[in-house]
N, C-alpha and C positions, 0 to 999 in steps of 0.2 A: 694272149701270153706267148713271148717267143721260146722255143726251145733254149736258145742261148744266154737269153734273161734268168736264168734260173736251171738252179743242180738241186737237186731234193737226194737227202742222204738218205741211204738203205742203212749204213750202217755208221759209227764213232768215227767223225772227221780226225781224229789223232791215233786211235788204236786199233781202230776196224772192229770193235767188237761189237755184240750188239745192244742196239737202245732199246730206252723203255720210256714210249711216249708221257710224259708228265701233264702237258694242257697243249687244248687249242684257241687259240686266240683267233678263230676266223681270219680273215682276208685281209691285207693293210698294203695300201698303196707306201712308197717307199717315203717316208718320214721327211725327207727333205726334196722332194718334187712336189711343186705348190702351182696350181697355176693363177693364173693374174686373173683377178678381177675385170678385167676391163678386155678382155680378149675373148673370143667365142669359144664357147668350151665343145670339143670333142670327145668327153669322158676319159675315164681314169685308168689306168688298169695297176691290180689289185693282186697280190700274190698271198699263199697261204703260207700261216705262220707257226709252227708247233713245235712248243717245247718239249727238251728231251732230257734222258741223262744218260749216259754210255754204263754198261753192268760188269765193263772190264775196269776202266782206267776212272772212274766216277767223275769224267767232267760234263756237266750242263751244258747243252748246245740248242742249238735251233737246227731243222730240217733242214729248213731252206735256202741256200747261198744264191741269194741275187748274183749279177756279173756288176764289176766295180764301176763302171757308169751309168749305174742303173741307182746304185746307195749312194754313190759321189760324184753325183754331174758334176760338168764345166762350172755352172750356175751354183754351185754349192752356195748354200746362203749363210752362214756360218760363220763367224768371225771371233775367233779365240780373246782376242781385243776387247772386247765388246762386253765381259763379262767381269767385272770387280773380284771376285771369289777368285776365278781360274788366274787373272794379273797375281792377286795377293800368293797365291796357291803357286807360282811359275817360281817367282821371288823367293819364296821360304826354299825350294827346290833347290834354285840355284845356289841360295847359301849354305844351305844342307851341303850339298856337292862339293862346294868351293871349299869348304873348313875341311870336308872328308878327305879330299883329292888333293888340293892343293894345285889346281890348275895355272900354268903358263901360256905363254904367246903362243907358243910352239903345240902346244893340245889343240886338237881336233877335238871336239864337241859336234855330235849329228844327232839330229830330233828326225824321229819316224811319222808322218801326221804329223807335220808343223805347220800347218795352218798358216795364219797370216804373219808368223814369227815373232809371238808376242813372247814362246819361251825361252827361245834364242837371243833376244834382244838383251836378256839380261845375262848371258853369256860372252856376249859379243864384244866387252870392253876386256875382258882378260884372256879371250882364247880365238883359234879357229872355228869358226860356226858353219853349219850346212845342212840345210832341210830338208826334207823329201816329202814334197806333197804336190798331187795329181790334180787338183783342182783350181779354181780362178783365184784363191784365198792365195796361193804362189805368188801371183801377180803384186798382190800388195805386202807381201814379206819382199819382194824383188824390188820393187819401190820407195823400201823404208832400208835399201842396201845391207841386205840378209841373204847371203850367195843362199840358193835353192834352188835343187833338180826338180820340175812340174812331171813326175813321172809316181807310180807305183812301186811302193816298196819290194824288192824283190831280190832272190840271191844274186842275177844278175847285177842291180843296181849296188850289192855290198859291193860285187867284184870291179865294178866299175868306180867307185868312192874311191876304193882302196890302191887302185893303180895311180887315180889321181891325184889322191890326197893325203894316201896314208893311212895307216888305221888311227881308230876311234879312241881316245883314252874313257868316253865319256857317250853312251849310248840313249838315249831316250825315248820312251813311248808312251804318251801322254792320254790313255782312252782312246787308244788305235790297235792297243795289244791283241783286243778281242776282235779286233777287226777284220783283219789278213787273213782272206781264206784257208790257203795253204799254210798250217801252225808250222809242219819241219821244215819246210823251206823257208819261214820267217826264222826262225831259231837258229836253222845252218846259215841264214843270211849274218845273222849278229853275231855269232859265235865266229864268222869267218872277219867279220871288218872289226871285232872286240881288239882292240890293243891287247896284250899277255899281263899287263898291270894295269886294267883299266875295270868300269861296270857300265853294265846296265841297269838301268832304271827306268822300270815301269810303274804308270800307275793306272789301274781296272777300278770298274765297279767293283765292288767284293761282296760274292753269292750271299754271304751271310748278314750284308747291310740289308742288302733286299730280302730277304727272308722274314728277316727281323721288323720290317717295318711295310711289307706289302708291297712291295715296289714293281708289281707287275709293269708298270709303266715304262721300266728297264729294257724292258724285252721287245726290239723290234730287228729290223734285219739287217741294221748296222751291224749288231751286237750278234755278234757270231754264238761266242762262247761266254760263258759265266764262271770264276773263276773259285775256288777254295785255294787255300794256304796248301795247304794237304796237294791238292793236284799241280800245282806252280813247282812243288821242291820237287814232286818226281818228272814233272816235266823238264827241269833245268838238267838235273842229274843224268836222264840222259843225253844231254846234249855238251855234257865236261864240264858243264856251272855247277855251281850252288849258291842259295840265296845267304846273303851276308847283312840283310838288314831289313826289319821291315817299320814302314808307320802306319799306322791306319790314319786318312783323313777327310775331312768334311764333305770333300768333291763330291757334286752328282749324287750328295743323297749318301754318301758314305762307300768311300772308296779305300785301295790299300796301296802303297807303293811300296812297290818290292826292288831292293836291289839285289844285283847277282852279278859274280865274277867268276872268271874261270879258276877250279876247284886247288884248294891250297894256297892261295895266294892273298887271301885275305882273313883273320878268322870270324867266326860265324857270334854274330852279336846274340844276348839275351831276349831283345825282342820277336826274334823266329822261334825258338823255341816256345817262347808265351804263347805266339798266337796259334800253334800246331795247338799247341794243351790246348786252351780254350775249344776248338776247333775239335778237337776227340772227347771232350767233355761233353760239347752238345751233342755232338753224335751217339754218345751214348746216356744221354737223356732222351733223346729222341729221336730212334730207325729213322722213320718214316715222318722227318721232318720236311722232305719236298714235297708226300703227298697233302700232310698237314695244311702245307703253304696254298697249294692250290683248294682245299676247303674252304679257309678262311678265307680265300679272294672270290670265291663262287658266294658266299654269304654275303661279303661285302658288296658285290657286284648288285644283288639284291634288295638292298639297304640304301646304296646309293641312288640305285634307279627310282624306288617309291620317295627318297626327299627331293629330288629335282622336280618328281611329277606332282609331288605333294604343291612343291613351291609354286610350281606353272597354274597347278588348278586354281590355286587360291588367288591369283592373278599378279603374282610379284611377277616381276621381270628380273634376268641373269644373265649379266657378261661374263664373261674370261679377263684374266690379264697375263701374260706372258704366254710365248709359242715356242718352249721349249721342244726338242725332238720327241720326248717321253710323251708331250699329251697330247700326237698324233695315238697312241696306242690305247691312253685311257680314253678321246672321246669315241674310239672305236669300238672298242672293248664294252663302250658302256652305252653306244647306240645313241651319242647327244648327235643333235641336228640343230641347225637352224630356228628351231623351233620351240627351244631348248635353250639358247643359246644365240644372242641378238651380236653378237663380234667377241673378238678375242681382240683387245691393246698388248701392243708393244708399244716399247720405246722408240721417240724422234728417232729419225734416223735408219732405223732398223728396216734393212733389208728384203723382212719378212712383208712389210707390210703395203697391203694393195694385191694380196693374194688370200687365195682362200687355203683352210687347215686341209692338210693333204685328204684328200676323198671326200669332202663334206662341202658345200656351200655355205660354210661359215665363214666370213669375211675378216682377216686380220688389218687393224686399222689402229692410227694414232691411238695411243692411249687416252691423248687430249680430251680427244671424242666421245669417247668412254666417258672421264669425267663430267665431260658436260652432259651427256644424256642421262645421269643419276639411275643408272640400276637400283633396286633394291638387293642384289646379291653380286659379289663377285667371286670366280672361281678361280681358287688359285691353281693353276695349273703348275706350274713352282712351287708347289708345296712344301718340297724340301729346305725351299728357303724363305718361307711365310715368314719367319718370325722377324728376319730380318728388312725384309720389303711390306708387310704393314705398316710399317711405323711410318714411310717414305709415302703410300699410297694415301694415307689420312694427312699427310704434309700436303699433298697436292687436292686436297679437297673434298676427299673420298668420304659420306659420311653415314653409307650403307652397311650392310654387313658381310661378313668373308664366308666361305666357304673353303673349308680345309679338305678335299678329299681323301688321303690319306693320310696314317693308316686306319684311319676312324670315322671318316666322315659327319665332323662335326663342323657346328656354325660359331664364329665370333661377333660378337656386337663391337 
């Protein structure tokens, strides 16, 4: 492990106060570093992962900040494109915006993590568009003619937009908000290239989806921070925003999009207020609902581990299907191998496959494949979106049974 691959906090990456370690999730190689099948392997290396939560400013964090091409190689495998939910998810966005705003030719629109510019694209017929993303995924937004800097979000890169473009009517961070090591330099960055009549809109996981439903699987070292409603409005406030609208949506297992404008200039809708309330409700049902959270995943971790072992002894066999980021952390977390676990399917196509899940000897392959070797179990590692990809998995022939890992770890026939 190099020095420079990694910063481990003594203290609250936002307010310097001090944390109060919540779990450790042992060692995890970085989620989207995979290496090939078919290449000689010279081992992995593995960094430690431990959740936190600050006793000043109460935001959720991880210890440990990789350095950014260490979570976001050139090789990023990743393709925003690629996934039906996040296309549908971009679109409802964009017209959210569009009716709110009322965008012209003349509007600059800039996505933070724009990936291969699949959220852009639906921007791109009424305004100025411009991406900011550091990886190969550029390339093919730069290809499908989506202007895009292949650089790092940064205050610098606001001041460099803004000389050359203008400011932003129209800001975006699409599950990269938690990602930017440095929080006030990402904040003085948007707050510097924000238009004076324009928003930002983000959208996070939101701490309480995961809470709510065991999503330890969240947590890897992409994911810097974990967000509350509660810590976003003090967060913006000081930086002369305030949040002006929020939705909670289905993304990633239950996420929230916040928008926020500089203060006064928009007023503050009924749905922020809702979700503060709700949000101070559970809080005061339950103090001590993060260490709750980590009980309930220590039990389950438990539970899971004797039915996989239960299933192996008795002589079933069990694939995977999808290779989301999240279920590098659960086969970590829960110690499957190989052994355990005869391939993960993805889809035609996909990037992922002809590599093995990051640390493990588990082999990502055609889905095809999968089908044609008839498991008796398959695990959804997508669990969040089981309901709607069984029905497609028994279209193509599936006639085994599912495996729901969270939040309950039950079986479907």
């Amino acid at each position: 492990m190099k020095s420079d691959q990694i910063r481990i906090l003594k203290e609250c990456s936002y307010c310097a106060a001090e944390l109060k370690i919540l779990l450790n999730l042992g060692s995890l190689p970085p989620v989207n570093v995979m290496d090939k099948v078919d290449e000689e392997f010279h081992g992995f290396q593995a960094f430690p992962l431990t959740w936190a939560v600050c006793k000043g400013c109460g935001l959720v964090q991880i210890l440990e900040e990789l350095s950014g091409d260490s979570v976001f190689p050139e090789s990023y495998p990743y393709l925003s494109g690629t996934t039906r939910i996040l296309r549908e998810n971009f679109k409802e966005q964009y017209i959210e915006i569009q009716t709110f705003m009322g965008l012209t030719d003349d509007d600059l629109v800039v996505d933070i993590g724009s990936n291969d510019g699949t959220l852009l694209s639906n921007y791109k017929s009424t305004s100025r568009v411009l991406g900011v993303e550091p990886t190969s995924a550029a390339d093919v937004a730069l290809s499908q003619e989506i202007p895009t800097l292949k650089k790092f979000f940064s205050g610098d890169v606001a001041q460099e937009i803004s000389d050359q473009y203008g400011k932003a009517k129209v800001i975006t961070a699409c599950n990269v908000f938690a990602h930017i090591p440095n929080l006030s330099e990402l904040m003085g960055g948007v707050k510097y290239l924000l238009d004076d009549e324009g928003v930002f809109v983000s959208e996070s996981h939101y701490l309480f989806s995961l809470i709510e439903t065991l999503q330890f699987d969240t947590i890897y070292h992409e994911h810097l921070r974990y967000y509350s409603v509660e810590f976003l409005d003090r967060l913006f406030d000081d930086f002369g925003l305030e949040i002006i609208k929020i939705t909670r949506i289905p993304t990633h297992g239950g996420s929230v999009r916040v928008w926020a404008a500089k203060k006064g200039r928009f007023p503050r809708q009924a749905s922020v207020n809702a979700v503060l309330s709700k949000e101070l409700e559970k809080l005061n049902e339950d103090t001590n609902h993060l260490e709750k959270f980590v009980e309930d995943l220590l039990s389950w971790r438990q539970k899971f581990r004797e039915l996989i072992s239960g299933l192996i002894i008795a002589g079933h066999t069990i694939a995977a299907i999808g290779a989301p980021s999240r279920a590098s952390t659960l086969i970590s977390f829960t110690g499957l191998t190989h052994l355990d676990i005869m391939a993960v399917g993805e889809v035609s196509g996909s990037h992922k496959i002809g590599r093995f899940m990051p640390g493990t000897s588990i082999p990502i392959i055609d889905e095809k494949v999968i089908f044609e070797r008839d498991p008796d179990y398959l695990l959804m590692l997508s669990w969040h979106i089981a309901e709607e990809l069984i029905p497609k998995i028994r279209e193509k022939g599936f006639k085994g049974r599912f495996i729901i890992p969270l939040p309950d770890s039950i079986i479907v026939s």
